[in-house]
C-alpha positions in Angstrom: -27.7 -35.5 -29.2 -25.1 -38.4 -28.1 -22.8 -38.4 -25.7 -19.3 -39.6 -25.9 -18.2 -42.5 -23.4 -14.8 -42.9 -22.8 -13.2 -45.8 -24.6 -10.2 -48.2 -23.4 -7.9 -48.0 -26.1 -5.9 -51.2 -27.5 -3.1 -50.7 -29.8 -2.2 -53.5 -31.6 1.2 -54.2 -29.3 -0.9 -54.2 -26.2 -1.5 -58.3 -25.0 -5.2 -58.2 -23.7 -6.2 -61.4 -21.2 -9.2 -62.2 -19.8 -10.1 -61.3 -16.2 -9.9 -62.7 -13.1 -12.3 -66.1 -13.2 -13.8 -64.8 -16.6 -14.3 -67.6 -19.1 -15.6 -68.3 -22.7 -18.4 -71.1 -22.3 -19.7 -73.3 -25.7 -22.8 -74.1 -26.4 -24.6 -76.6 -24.6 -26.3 -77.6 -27.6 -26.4 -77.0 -31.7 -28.8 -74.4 -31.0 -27.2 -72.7 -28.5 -25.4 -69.6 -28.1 -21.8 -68.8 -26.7 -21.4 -67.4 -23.2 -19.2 -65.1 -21.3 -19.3 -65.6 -18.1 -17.4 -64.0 -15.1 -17.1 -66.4 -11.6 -19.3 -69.1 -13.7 -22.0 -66.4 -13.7 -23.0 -65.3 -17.3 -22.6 -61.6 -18.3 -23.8 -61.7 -22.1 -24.2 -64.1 -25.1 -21.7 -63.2 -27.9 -21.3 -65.0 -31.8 -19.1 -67.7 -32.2 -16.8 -65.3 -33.9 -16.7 -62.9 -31.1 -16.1 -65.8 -29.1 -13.1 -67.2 -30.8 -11.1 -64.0 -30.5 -12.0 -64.2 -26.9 -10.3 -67.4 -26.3 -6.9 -66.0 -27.4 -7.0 -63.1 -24.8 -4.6 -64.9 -22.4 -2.1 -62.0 -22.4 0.8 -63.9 -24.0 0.3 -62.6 -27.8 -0.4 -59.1 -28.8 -3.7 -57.6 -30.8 -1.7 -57.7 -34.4 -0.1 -61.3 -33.5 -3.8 -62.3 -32.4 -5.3 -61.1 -35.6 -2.4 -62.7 -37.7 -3.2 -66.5 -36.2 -6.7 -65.5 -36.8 -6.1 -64.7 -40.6 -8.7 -62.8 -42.8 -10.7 -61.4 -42.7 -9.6 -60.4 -38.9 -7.5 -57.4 -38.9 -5.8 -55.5 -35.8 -8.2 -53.1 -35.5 -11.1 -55.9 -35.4 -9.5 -57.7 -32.4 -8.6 -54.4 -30.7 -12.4 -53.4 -31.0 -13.7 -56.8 -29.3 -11.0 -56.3 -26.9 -12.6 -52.4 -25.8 -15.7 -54.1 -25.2 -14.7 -56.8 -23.4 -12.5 -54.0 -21.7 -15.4 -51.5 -21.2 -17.3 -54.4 -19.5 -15.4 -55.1 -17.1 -14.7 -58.5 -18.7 -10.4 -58.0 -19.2 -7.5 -58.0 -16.8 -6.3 -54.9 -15.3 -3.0 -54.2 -13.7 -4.8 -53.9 -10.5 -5.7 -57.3 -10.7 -2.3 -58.6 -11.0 0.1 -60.3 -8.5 -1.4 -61.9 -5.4 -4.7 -60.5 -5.6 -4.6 -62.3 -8.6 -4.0 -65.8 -7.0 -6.2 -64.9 -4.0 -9.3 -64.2 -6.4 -8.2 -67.2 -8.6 -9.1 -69.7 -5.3 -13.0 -68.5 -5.5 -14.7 -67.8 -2.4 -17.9 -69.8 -1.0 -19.2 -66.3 0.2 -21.1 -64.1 -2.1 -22.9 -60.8 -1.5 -25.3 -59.5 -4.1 -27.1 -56.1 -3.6 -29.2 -55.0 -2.3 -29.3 -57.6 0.2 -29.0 -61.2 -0.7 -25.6 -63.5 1.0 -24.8 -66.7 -0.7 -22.8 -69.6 1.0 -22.1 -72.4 -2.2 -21.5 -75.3 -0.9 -19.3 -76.7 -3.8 -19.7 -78.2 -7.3 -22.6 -79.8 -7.9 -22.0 -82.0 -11.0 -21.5 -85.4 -9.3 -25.0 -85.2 -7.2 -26.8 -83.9 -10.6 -25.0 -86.7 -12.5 -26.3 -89.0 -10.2 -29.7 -88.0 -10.3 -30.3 -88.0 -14.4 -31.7 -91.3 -14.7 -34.2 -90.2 -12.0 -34.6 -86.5 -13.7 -35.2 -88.4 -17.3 -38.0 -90.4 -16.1 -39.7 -87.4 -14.4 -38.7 -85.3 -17.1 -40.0 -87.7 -20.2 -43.8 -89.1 -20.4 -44.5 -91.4 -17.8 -43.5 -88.9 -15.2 -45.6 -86.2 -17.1 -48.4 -88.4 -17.1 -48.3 -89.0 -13.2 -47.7 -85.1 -12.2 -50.4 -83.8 -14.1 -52.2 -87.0 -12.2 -51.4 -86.0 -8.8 -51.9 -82.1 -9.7 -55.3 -82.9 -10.9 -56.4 -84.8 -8.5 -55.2 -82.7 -5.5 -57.4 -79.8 -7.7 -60.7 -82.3 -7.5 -59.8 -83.0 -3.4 -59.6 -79.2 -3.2 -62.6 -78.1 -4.2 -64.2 -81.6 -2.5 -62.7 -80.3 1.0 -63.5 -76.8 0.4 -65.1 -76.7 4.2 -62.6 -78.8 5.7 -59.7 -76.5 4.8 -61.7 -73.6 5.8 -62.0 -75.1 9.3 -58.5 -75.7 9.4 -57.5 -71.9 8.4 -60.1 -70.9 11.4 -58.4 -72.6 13.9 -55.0 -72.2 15.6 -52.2 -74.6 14.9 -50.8 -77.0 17.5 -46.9 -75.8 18.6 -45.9 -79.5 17.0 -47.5 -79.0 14.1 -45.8 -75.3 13.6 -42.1 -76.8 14.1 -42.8 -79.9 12.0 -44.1 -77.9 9.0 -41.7 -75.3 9.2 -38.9 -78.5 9.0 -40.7 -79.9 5.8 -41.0 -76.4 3.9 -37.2 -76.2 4.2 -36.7 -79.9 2.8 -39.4 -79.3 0.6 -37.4 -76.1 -0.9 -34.1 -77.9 -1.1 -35.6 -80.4 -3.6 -37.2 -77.1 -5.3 -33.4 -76.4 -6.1 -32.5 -79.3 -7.0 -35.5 -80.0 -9.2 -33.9 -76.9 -11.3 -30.2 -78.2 -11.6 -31.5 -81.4 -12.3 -34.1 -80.6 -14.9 -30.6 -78.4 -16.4 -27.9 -81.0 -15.8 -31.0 -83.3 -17.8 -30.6 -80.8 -20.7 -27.4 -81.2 -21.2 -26.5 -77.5 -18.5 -24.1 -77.2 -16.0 -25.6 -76.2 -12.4 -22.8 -74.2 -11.5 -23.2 -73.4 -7.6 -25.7 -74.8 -5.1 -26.1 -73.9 -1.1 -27.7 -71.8 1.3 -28.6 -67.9 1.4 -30.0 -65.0 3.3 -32.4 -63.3 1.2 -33.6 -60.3 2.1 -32.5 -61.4 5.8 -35.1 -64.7 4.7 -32.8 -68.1 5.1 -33.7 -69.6 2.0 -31.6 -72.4 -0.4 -30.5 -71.8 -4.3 -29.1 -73.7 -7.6 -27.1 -71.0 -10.1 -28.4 -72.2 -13.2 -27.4 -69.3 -15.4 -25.9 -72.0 -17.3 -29.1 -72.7 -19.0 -28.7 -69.4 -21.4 -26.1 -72.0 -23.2 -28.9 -74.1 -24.1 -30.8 -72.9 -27.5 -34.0 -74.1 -27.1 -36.8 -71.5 -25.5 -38.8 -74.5 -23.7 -36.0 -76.1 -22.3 -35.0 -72.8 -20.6 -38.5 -72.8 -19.7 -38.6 -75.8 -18.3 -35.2 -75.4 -16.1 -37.1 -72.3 -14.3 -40.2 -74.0 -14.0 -38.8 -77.2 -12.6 -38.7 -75.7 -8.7 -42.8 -74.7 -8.8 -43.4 -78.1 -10.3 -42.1 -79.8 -6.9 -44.0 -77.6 -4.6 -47.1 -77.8 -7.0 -46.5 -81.6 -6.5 -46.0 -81.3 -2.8 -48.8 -79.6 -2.6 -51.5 -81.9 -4.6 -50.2 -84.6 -3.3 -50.6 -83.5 0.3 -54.3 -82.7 -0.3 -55.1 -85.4 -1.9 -53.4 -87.6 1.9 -55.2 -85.3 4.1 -58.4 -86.8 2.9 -58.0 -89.9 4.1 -56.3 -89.0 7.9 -58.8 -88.3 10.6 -56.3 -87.2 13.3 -56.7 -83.5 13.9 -53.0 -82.9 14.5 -51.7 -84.7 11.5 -54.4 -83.5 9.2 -54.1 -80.0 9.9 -50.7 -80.5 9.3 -51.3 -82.3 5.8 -53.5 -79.3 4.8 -51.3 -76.9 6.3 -48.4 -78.2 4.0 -50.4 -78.4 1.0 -51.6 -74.9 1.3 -48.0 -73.7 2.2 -46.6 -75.4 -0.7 -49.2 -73.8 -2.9 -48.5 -70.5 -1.9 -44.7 -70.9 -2.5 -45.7 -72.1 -5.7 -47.9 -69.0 -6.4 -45.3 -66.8 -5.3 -42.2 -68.2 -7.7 -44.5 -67.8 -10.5 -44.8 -64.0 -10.0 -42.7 -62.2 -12.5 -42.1 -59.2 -10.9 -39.7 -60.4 -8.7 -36.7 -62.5 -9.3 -38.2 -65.6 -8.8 -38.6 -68.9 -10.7 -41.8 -66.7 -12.8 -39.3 -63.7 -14.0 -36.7 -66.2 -15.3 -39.7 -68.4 -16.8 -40.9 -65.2 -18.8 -37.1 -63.8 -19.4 -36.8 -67.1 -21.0 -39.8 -67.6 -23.2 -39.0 -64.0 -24.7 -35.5 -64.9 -25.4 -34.6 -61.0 -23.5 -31.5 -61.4 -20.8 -31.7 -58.8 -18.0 -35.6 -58.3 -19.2 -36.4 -56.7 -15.5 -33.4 -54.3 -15.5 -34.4 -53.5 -18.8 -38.0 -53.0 -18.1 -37.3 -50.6 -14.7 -34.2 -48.3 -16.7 -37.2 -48.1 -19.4 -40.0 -47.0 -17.1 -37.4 -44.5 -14.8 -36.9 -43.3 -18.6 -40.6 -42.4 -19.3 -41.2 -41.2 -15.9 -38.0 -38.9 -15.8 -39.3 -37.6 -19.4 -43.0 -36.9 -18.1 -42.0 -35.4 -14.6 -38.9 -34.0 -14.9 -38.4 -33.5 -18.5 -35.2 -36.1 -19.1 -33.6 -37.2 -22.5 -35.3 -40.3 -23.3 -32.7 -42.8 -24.7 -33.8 -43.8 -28.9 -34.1 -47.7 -27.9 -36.2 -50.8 -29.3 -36.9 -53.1 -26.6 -38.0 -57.0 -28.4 -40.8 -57.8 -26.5 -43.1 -58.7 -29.0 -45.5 -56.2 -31.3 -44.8 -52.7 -32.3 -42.2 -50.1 -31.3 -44.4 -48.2 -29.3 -46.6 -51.4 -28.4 -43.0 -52.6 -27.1 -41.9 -49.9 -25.1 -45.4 -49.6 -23.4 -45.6 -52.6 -22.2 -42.2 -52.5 -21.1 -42.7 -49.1 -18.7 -45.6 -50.6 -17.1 -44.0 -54.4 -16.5 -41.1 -52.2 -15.2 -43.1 -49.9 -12.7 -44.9 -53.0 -11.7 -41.5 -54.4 -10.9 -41.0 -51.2 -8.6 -44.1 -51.2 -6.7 -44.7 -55.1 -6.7 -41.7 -55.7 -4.0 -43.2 -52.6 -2.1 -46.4 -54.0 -1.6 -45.0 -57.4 -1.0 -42.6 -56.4 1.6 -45.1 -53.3 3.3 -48.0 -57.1 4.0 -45.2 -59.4 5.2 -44.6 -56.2 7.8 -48.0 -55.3 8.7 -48.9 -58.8 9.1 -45.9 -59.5 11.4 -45.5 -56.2 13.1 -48.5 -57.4 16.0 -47.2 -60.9 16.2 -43.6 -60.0 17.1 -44.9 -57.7 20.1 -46.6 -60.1 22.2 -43.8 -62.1 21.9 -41.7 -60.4 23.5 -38.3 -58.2 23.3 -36.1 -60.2 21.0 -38.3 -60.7 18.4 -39.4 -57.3 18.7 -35.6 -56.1 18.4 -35.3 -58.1 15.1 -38.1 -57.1 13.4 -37.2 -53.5 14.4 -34.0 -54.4 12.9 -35.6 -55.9 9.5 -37.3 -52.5 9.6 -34.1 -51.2 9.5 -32.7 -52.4 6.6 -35.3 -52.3 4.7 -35.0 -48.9 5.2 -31.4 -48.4 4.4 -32.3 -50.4 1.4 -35.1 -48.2 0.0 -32.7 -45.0 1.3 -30.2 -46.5 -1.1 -32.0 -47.2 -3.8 -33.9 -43.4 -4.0 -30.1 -42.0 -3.8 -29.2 -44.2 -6.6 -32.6 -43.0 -8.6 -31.7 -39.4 -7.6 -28.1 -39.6 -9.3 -29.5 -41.2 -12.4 -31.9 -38.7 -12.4 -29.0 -35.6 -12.3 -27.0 -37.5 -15.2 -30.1 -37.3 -17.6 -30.4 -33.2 -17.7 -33.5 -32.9 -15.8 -35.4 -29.0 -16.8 -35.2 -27.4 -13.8 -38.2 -25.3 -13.9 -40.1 -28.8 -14.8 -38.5 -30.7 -11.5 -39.1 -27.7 -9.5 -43.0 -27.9 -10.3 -42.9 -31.8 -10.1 -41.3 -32.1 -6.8 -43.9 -29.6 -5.5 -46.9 -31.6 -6.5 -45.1 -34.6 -5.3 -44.2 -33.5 -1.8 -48.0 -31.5 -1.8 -49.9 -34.8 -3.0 -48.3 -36.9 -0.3 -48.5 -34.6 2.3 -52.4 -34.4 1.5 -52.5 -38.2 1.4 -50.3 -38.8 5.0 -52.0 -36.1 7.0 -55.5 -34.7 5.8 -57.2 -38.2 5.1 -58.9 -39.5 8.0 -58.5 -43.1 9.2 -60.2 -44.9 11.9 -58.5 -48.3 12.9 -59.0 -51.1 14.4 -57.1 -52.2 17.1 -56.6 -56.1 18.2 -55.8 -58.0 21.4 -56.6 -61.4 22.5 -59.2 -62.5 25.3 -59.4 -65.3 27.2 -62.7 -68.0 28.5 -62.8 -69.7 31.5 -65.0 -71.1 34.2 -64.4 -67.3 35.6 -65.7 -65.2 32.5 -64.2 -63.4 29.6 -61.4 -60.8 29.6 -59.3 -59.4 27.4 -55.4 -60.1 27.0 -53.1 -57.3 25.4 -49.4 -57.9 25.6 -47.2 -55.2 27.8 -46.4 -52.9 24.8 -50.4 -52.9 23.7 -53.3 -50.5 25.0 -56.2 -52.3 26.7 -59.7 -50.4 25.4 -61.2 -47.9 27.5 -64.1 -48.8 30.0 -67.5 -49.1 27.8 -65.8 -50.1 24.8 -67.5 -52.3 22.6 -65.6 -55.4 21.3 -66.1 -58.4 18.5 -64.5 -61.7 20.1 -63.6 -63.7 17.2 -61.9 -67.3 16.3 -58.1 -66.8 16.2 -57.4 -68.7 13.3 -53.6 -69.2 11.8 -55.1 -67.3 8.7 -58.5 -66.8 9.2 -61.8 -65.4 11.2 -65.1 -65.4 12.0 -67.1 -63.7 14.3 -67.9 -65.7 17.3 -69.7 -62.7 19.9 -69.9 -59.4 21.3 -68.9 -58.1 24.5 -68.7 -54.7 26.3 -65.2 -53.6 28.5 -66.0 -54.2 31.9 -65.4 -51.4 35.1 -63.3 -53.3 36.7 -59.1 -52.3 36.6 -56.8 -53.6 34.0 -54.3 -56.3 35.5 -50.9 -57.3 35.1 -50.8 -61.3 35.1 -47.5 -62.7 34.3 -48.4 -66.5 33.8 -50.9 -65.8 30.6 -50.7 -68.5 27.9 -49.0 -67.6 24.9 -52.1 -68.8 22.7 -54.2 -65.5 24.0 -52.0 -63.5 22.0 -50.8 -65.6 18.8 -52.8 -68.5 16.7 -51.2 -71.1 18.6 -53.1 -73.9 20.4 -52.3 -74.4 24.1 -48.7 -74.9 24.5 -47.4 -74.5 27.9 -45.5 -71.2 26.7 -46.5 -68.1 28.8 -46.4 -64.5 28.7 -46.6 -61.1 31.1 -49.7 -59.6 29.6 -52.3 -57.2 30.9 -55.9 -58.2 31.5 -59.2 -56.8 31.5 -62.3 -58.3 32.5 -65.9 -58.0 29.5 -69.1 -57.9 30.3 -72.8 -58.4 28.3 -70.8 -60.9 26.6 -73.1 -61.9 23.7 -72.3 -65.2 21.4 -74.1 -67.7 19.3 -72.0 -70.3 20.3 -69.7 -71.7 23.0 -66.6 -69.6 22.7 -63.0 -71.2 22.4 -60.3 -71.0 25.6 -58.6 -68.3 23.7 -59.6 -66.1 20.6 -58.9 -62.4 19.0 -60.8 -59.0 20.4 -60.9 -56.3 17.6 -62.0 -52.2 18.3 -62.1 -49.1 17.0 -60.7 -46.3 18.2 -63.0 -43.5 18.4 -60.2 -41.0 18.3 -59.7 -40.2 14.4 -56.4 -40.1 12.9 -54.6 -40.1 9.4 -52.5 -42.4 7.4 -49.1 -41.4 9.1 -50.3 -41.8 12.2 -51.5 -45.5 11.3 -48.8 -46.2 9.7 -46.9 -45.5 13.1 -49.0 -47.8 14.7 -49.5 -50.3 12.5 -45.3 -50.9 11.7 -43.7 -49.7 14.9 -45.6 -48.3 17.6 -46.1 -52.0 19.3 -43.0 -53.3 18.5 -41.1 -50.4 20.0 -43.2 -50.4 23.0 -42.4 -54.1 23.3 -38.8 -53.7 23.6 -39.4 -52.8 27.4 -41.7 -55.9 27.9 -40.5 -59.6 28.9 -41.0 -62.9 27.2 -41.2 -66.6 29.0 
């Protein structure tokens, strides 16, 4: 069965024109393919013939005098059908966009917002900076600077696994305050030239960087180069290449910053070497990821020649799933992703519930891992975390509304949704409240001349007396067990002068924080332990999985919003 979508109709006296900012882009190349594009942001590839009519849309000549200058085999009712499309895209003038909304939208705007959550700022045209940078980009593009990257990328692999120890050590240890604001400085920097290793890899090919600034996204600050342009150019690789071009400078960065640290022997600047080298690997990890629209999603998006590929892929596994659980019509599609139909569409549905879950996953660690760091530092950054909670709440609201909706306008069987919904709701209820959990709780201690104790911020619970504890290194990513201790008898205390390393893998700084302490006895360790360090427990009261997730994502943080920071 097929449904009928309504259709803008264009008799042959009606005078179509192009919308506001939409515009008819050439190849950039013999082998590449024409472009509409809306803003300087492409919206689909279209033949040359297609395109041609296009370019006469300027609403001064009608469909039949259009198809008249045109000649054969162009008739009325051929123009009138490219004009529906267009129309039916979104891509033609309507009268609501006439007069001086018109001229307003004409201007452009620096600001753009693009959902879910993601606020552009362009700074302005780009093509004299990337004009000036070609006969930089065509050495690093051509041989000799492919010789010397994959030089520098394989030596910083050798120094790696050389300094295997060494980086571990580093990872073990807090990071200086210096070394903190310094790296955070160069991983910005380091991004910008990420973005403009893009436009100028495109600009190189022969592309047109369109728009280049700064954004929020997903509330991260964060840097970009539009380089939609690049679907102009006909070659696979060099599309490739374009989206690979940002990893490459981090990769760089990051080889090449091994490879220094080697040959530095002061602690602060070669923890700050490695540090940075392992930062920009990580970025570089992270762009490659496909499931996300990242450098790695355009990469792949490119090499299969398949625009929209993860829109696609997520419409196609909501499909299957809607069919399965709620018994949906299944569009009749063929997806071109290489191999058989049903080969095709399978791997398809899974890349596109991997999409659904990956930024889940990614966004529920960045959370979890910041949720005990933001609460001993006090009420403002607990109030914007809360507020990142927030959103991405609202977001994920959103978004199940949205899926709900589709849902409705693809028939569901009712009897089929009723027992689906049931197992759903039954299934996660089992999994939130009937399995047990027993977590670990962390707070900080402090060594001195006077003994141990331990250091929880104000919106943290101190153990109870008896409680066993494993002191450990406090490491900017990682730990190792350094002793054993016992909570003393003696009363917690409030001490409002404690150093702001007890609490968050920061060397000494000077920074303070109100904290509550707790003397440890039968402290056990093998080896001298550090001025600061990290206390985990259990708690011997069992609980389930909505419970920890209370505690793990919000309990401290709310609780710290009645501390104070200094």
């Amino acid at each position: 069965m097929t449904s009928e979508l309504p259709m803008t109709v264009f008799p042959a006296s009606a005078r179509p024109e192009l919308g506001v900012r939409v515009s008819v882009d050439a190849p950039a190349d013999a082998e590449g393919a024409w472009i509409i594009a809306r803003d300087r942001v492409p919206k689909a590839r279209i033949s040359e013939s297609v395109a041609t009519v296009a370019r006469h849309f300027t609403g001064v000549r009608t469909v039949s005098q259009i198809a008249q200058e045109l000649g054969e085999p162009w008739t009325s009712d051929d123009v009138g059908g490219v004009a529906r499309r267009l129309a039916d895209a979104g891509l033609l003038r309507t009268d609501a966009q006439r007069g001086d909304r018109d001229r307003r939208l004409d201007r452009g705007s620096r600001w753009r917002f693009q959902p879910p959550l993601t606020v552009q700022f362009s700074i302005g045209d780009p093509a004299r900076l990337f004009a000036a940078l070609r006969p930089i980009t065509r050495v690093a593009v051509e041989a000799p600077g492919a010789v010397v990257f994959l030089a520098i990328v394989l030596a910083g692999f050798v120094v790696g696994l050389l300094s295997t120890d060494d980086i571990v050590g580093v990872l073990d240890h807090p990071v200086p305050l210096p070394v903190v604001i310094g790296l955070s400085v160069a991983i910005v920097l380091t991004t910008v030239v990420h973005e403009l290793g893009h436009g100028a890899v495109l600009s190189h090919f022969g592309g047109s960087p369109r728009r280049i600034g700064a954004m929020l996204f997903y509330l991260a600050p964060a840097f970009f180069c539009d380089v939609t342009d690049g679907w102009r150019l006909g070659r696979r690789g060099r599309r490739v290449a374009v989206a690979l071009a940002g990893p490459a400078v981090h990769l760089l960065c990051a080889a090449a910053s091994i490879v220094l640290a080697r040959f530095f022997t002061d602690p602060m600047l070669h923890a700050a070497l490695v540090l940075y080298g392992l930062s920009c690997l990580m970025i570089t990890v992270l762009n490659l990821l496909p499931f996300v629209q990242l450098d790695g999603y355009l990469a792949l998006m490119s090499a299969l020649d398949h625009p929209h590929l993860r829109r696609h892929a997520m419409h196609a596994a909501g499909e299957t799933l809607g069919a399965m659980l709620f018994g949906t019509m299944k569009a009749d599609r063929t997806m071109a992703v290489g191999g058989s139909g049903s080969t095709r569409r399978g791997w398809l549905v899974a890349y596109g519930v991997t999409c659904r879950l990956f930024p889940v996953v990614l966004v529920g660690l960045v959370l979890y891992r910041s949720s005990s760091m933001v609460a001993g530092l006090g009420v403002v950054p607990a109030i914007a975390y809360l507020l990142t909670v927030a959103v991405v709440i609202a977001v994920a609201a959103a978004a199940l509304i949205r899926g709900v909706r589709a849902l409705h306008g693809r028939r569901p069987d009712a009897r089929r949704t009723a027992v689906s919904l049931g197992a759903i709701i039954a299934v996660a209820g089992a999994i939130l409240f009937l399995v047990p959990m027993q977590p670990a709780h962390q707070v900080g201690f402090a060594a001195d001349g006077e003994g141990v104790r331990l250091v929880a911020s104000t919106s943290a619970e101190l153990p109870a007396v008896g409680t066993a504890v494993t002191l450990e290194s406090n490491g900017i990513v990682l730990r190792h067990p350094l002793g054993n201790a016992t909570v003393g008898s003696g009363s917690a205390e409030h001490d409002d002068g404690v150093d702001l390393a007890a609490l968050v893998p920061v060397s000494a700084s000077g920074l303070t924080t109100p904290a509550w302490t707790r003397g440890l006895t039968e402290v056990e360790t093998a080896e001298t332990l550090p001025p600061y360090g990290r206390a985990t427990f259990s708690d011997s009261r069992a609980t389930n999985i909505a419970v920890w997730l209370w505690q793990a994502f919000l309990a401290r943080p709310v609780a710290a919003l009645g501390s104070e920071h200094r």
